[in-house]
ZALO-587771 format. One record per atom (N, C-alpha, C): x, y, z. Coordinates in steps of 0.05 Angstrom, whole numbers, plus 5000, padded with zeros to 4 digits. Each point is the difference from the previous one (the first is absolute). Example, Ala and Ser with C-alpha at 12.3 -4.5 7.8 and 13.67 -1.06 7.14 Angstrom:
526448865156/498250245000/501850245000/499350214986/501650245001/498550225014/
end
This chain:
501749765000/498350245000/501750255000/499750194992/500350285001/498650204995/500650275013/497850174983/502150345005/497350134987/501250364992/497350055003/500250374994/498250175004/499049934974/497450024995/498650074979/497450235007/498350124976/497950145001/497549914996/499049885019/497149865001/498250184989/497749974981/498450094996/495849865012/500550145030/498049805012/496350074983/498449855000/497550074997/497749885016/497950024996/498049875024/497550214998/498449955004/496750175001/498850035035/499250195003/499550075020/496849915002/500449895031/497149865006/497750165005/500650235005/497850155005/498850124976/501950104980/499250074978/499349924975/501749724993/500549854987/502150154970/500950225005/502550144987/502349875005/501350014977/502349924994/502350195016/502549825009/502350235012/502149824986/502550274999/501549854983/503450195018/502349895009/502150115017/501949934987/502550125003/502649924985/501849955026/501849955007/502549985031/501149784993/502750035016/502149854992/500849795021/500349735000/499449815026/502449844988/500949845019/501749794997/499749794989/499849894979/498849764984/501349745007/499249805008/501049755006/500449894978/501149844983/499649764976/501849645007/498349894992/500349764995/502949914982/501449755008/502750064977/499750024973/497349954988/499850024970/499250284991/499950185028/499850194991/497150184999/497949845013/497350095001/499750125023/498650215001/499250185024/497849825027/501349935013/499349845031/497850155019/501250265005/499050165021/500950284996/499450215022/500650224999/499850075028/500950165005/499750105035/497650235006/498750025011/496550055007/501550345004/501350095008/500350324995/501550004978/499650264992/501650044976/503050185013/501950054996/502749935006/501150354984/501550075020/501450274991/503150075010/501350094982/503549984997/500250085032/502649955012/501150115020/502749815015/501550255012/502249815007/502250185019/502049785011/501150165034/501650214989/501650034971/500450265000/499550114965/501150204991/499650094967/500549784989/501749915002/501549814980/497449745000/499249965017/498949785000/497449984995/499150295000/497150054993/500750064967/501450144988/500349994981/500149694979/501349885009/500449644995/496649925000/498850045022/497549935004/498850194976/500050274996/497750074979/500349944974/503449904987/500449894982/498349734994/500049825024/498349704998/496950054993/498850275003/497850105003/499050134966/502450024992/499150124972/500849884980/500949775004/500749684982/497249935003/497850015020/497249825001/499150294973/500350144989/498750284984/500049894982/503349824998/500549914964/498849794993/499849755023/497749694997/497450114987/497849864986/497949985004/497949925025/498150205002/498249975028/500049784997/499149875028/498049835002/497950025005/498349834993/496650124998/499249835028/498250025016/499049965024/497050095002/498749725001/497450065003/498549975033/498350075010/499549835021/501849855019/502650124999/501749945016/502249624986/499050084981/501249724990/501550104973/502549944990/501550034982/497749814966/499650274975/497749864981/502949864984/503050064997/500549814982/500750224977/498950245001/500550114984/501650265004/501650084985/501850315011/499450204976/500450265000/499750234989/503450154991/499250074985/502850154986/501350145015/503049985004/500950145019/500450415002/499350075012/498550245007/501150284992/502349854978/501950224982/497950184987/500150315006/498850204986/497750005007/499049825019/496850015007/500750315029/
end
């Protein structure tokens, strides 16, 4: 197993209204050794570190998940499918 930051793109409908919501944030992605997305960590995750240097290191790992393609996230479950990575968007 290993994983990196990526940019979840979560969705889900709201029960009261039955409207659609749709969020972007960047979470820790778990994958499987072949390489399929496992899990993700339930908050979404933001650079930081004990000093410049190392927060810097950290916001670099943070803007490598910009260049991947999203992952798409429905209902709290990974659909399998990803979105173009978020160049010029």
């Amino acid at each position: 197993m290993y994983w990196n930051y990526r940019v979840l793109r979560q969705s889900g409908t709201y029960e009261r209204t039955g409207e659609e919501w749709r969020l972007y944030t960047v979470h820790e992605v778990h994958y499987e050794d072949n390489g399929k997305p496992t899990m993700y960590t339930a908050q979404d995750v933001s650079p930081g570190g004990e000093d410049r240097d190392d927060f810097r290191g950290s916001w670099l790992l943070y803007c490598k998940a910009l260049e991947r393609p999203v992952l798409i996230v429905k209902d709290g479950n990974f659909t399998g499918e990803t979105e173009a990575a978020l160049e010029g968007d």
